[in-house]
N, C-alpha and C positions, 0 to 999 in steps of 0.2 A: 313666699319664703318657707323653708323647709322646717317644720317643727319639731327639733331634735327629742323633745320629753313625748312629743306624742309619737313620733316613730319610735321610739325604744319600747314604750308600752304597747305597740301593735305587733313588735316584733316577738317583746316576752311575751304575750299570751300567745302566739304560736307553737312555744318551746312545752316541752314538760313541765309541768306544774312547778315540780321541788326547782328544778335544773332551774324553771326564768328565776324561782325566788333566791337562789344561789346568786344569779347572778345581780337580780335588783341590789339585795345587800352588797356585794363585792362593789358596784357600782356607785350606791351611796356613800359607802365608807371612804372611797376615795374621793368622793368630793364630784363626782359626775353627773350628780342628777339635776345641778343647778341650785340655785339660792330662791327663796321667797323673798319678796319686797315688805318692807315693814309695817305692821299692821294698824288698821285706823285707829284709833283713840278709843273708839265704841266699843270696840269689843274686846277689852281688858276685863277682865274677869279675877275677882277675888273669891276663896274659896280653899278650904282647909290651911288657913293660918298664910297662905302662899299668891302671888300674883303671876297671872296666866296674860299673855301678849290678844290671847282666841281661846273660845273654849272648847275647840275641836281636836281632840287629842286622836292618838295610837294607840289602841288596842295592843295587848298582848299576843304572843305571839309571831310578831312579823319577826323581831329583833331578839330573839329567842338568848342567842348568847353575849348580846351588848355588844355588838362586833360597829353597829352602825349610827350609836346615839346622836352622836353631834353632828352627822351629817343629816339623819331624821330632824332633827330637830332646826337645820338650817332651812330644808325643806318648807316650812310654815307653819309644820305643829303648836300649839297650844300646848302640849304636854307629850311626852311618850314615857310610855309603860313600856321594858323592856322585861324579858322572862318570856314563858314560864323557866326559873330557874331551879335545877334540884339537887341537894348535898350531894349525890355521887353523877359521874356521869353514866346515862345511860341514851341507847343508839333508838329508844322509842318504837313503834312498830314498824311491820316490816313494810316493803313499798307494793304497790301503789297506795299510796295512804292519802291524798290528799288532790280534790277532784275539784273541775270549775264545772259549773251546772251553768254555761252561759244563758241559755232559753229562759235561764229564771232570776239572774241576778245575783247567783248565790255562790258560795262554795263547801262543800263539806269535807273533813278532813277527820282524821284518825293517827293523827300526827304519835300520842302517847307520848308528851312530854320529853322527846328529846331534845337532852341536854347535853352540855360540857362539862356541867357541875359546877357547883361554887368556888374553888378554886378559879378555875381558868376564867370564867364570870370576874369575879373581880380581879384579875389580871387585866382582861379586853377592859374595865371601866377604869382603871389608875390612872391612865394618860388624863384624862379630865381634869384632876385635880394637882397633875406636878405642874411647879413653876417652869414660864419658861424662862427662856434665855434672858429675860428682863424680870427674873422673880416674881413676875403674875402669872396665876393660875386665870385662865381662862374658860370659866365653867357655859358648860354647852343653854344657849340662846333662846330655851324653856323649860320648866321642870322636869323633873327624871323621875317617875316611877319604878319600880321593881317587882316585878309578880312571881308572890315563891311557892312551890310545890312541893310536892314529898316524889321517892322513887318508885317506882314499879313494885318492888320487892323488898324486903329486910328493910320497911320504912316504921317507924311511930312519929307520928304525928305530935307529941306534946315533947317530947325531944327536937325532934325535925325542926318544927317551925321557930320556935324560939333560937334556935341554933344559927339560921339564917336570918332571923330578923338579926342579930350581934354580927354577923358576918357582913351584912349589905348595910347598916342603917348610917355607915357614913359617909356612903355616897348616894343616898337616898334622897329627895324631896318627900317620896310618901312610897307605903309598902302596902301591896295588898298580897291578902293571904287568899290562894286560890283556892276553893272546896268545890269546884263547879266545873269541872273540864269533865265529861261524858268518855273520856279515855283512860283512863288513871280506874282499874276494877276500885270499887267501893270509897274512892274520893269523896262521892256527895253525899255518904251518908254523914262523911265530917260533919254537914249543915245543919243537922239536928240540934235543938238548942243545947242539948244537955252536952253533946260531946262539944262545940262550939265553945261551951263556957268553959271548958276545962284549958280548951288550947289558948284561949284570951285572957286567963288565968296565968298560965305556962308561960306567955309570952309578959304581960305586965309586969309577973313578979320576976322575971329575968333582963327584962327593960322597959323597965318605966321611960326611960328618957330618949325611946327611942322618937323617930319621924312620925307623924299622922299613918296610922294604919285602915286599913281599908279592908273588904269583905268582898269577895264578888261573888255572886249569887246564880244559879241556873236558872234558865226561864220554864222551866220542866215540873217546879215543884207545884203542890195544888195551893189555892189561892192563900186558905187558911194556914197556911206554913208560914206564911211570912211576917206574920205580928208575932210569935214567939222567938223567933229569928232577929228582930229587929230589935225587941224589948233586950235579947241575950246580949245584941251587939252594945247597943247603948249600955248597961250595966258593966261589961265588960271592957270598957272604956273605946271600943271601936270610933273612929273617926269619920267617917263612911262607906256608902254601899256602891260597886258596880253592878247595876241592873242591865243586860243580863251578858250571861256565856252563851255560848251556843247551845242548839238545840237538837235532840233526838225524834224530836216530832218528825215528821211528813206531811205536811198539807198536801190534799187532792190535788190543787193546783200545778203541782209542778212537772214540767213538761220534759225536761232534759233525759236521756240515758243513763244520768249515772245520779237519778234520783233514792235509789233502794242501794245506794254503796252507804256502810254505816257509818257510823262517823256522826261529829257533831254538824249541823246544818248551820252556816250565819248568813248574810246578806238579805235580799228585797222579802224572803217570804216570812223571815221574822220578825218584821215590822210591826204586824196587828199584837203578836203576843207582848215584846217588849214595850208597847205603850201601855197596853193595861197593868204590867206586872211594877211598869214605873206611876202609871195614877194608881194602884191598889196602895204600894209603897209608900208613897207622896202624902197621900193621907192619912196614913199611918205616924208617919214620920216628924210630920207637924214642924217641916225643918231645923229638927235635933241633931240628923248626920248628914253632911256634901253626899250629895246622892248624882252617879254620874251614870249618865243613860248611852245605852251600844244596842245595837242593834237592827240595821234597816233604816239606816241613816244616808239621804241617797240627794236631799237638795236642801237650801236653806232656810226652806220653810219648816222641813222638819226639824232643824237644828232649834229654829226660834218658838216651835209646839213642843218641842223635850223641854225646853228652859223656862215654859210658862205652866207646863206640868209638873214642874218639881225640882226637873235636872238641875244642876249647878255649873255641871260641864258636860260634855257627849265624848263617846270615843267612835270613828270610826276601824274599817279592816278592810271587807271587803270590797266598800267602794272606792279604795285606796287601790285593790289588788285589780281593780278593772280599768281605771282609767289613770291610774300612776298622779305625779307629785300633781301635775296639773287641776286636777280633782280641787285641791285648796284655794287656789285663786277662784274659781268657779263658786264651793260652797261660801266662801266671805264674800264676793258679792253679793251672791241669791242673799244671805243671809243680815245684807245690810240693808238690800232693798226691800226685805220683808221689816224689818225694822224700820225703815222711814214711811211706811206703811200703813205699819201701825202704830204710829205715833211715838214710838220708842226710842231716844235718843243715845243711850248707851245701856248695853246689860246693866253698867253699874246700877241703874237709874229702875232697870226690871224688878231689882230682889228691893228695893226701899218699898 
């Protein structure tokens, strides 16, 4: 019998990069790409005040304008993070920006954060929350993150963010403030503790009452960045860390043609980096903030070696962008059987 998800994913990675992901979202949104079956008991997951069905979310980036939540999330997500979203709209760089490295499992992009802007953002997210025709609001089937950026140009940061966390934080489950996209000239210096504190300042003392915020972090910085980084988040009442964005590195390893196009690098070759930057973190952390692990996240072994190193939850992207919705039913198996395995009868049963 013909397998409609795995022919559409053989067909989009023929297309253009942007053009299949144009149409993957047009596809989801309308409800085409199929439903996930409901998830075992085991792998319910608590974590930043919230309950997760899985702990295998979406990444940033796929869902860029919110055009596709509730059908991502019908999908079998644990969570998605939609964004990067930015106060104005901007058209990001120019094209070809955004490359599959097949030979290597990877893809790197130079996307530059475009966006539709906050406006039209929370326009695509209202439907989620009006009633319908029976006066219930029918809120989308796993939590919604929101990932916010600043613009290219004419942006400040202690304005900016705080601007959009009051603008998104009612259709929120949890917000993370991006400082770490490799595309955005001078973003990461954001990460500096000192500037760091000022914006987690900016935002408390403009909403205190907003949703769990979050931080996500570049896998680029040197090892000793990340204890001053961590002590600023926790002071500054951060919620938790996504470990990591993608990377500007090169490993020797990699084989493709369009390895030297710049851009941030994610999938199979930043595996080694994101597991150390999540054990350097993890032991820092001493489980004070949900610390949620991306990066080269490929079977469900790996998902249950992030979650015994620290993670709380994982996101993946890339392994999404290769083998489409189907990927999910695959990592919850692997990821059960690695669990019965090891003796583990539910995450919940991991963090006791």
């Amino acid at each position: 019998m013909l397998d409609i998800g795995k022919t559409a994913t053989w067909l989009l990675r023929r297309l253009n990069p942007e053009t299949a992901h144009e149409l993957a979202i047009h596809s989801i949104a309308h409800g085409l790409a199929g439903h996930g079956k409901p998830d075992h008991s085991a792998l319910r997951t608590e974590a930043l005040g919230l309950s997760f069905p899985n702990p295998i979310g979406l990444a940033a980036g796929f869902d860029k304008n919110a055009r596709a939540v509730r059908g991502l999330a019908n999908l079998g997500f644990g969570f998605v993070e939609t964004g990067t979203v930015t106060p104005r709209p901007q058209p990001g760089n120019p094209r070809p920006r955004l490359f599959r490295l097949t030979e290597d499992r990877a893809i790197i992009n130079r996307m530059g954060f475009n966006s539709c802007g906050i406006d039209q953002f929370c326009q695509n997210l209202a439907p989620l929350f009006r009633p319908d025709r029976n006066g219930q609001v029918q809120p989308a089937s796993a939590p919604i993150g929101i990932n916010l950026g600043i613009n290219k140009t004419g942006s400040d940061p202690l304005v900016d963010y705080p601007a959009l966390v009051g603008r998104t934080k009612a259709y929120a489950d949890y917000i993370t403030i991006n400082l770490s996209s490799p595309n955005t000239p001078g973003l990461r210096d954001l990460q500096a503790a000192d500037m760091l504190a000022r914006i987690l300042d900016a935002i408390q003392t403009a909403h205190p009452d907003r949703p769990p915020l979050l931080v996500k972090l570049a896998p680029d910085l040197e090892d000793r960045a990340y204890a001053p980084i961590l002590r600023t988040a926790i002071d500054g009442g951060v919620n938790g860390l996504i470990l990591t964005n993608t990377t500007l590195a090169r490993p020797a390893s990699l084989h493709s043609p369009h390895r030297a196009e710049t851009g941030g690098l994610s999938g199979a070759p930043l595996t080694e980096r994101a597991r150390d930057v999540l054990g350097l973190v993890s032991e820092l952390n001493a489980r004070q903030l949900c610390l949620i692990s991306s990066g080269g996240i490929e079977t469900g072994r790996d998902i249950l070696d992030r979650l015994k190193m620290g993670a709380d939850l994982v996101q993946i992207y890339t392994t999404f962008i290769y083998e489409g919705p189907a990927v999910l039913t695959r990592l919850k198996q692997e990821l059960l059987q690695e669990m019965s395995r090891s003796g583990i009868r539910s995450l919940a049963a991991l963090r006791r």
